[in-house]
C-alpha positions, 0 to 999 in steps of 0.5 A: 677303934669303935666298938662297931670296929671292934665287934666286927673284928671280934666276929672275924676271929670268932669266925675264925676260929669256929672254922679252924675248929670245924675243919679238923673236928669234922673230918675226926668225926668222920673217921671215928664215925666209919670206924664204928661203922666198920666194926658194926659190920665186921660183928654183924658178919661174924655173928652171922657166920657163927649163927649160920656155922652152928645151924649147918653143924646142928643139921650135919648132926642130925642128919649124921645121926640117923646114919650113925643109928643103922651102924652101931645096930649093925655092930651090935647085930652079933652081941659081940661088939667091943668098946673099941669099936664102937669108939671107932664108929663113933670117931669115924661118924665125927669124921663124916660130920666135920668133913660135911660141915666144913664142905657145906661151909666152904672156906671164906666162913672160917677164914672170916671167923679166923681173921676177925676172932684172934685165936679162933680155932674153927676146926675146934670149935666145930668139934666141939659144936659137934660133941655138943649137938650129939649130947643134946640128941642123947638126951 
């Protein structure tokens, strides 16, 4: 054998080789590479649903507060006001803020959310959002 012959030969098997390799790694890349992709979707549209919940709660609240305003002043009209109702006025306006929320949201938002965040309560955390946007009005 040459050394003309023994460096085509090595060439091939280099060649080869290189060719083999790029077969399997190409296609692992794309796959890792859509991956990744997917998963930046996915949190893009779960921090968008986040943002997009906590406008429509911090809104609810707003609004909800204002209604809330005339009707504990009507109970208090009298000076003869307990604790229990205003707690109920107060449940009661929760009430009216969590079935607005949820309505303006509609379904897709909280199962969105569910789905992508294991454990993720969306009737919790509105509730809480919500006892959350309240204070920060009192304040």
């Amino acid at each position: 054998m040459t050394l003309d012959q023994f460096v085509l030969q090595a060439q091939e098997i280099i060649y080869m080789a290189l060719l083999a390799f790029l077969s399997v790694a190409v296609p692992t890349a794309s796959k890792f590479g859509l991956d990744w992709l997917r998963s930046k979707i996915k949190n893009e549209q779960v921090n968008h649903e986040l943002a997009r919940l906590n406008e429509v709660i911090s809104t609810v609240v707003a609004e909800i507060e204002q209604t809330g305003k005339v009707e504990f002043e009507k109970a208090k009209a009298d000076g003869k006001v307990t604790q229990e109702e205003l707690a109920e006025i107060a449940s009661s306006l929760k009430e009216k803020a969590t079935s607005k929320v949820k309505a303006i949201v509609g379904e897709e938002s909280p199962k969105l959310l569910s789905a992508a965040l294991s454990g993720f309560k969306v009737e919790d955390y509105i509730s809480a959002k919500i006892e959350e946007q309240v204070l920060k009005l009192k304040k």
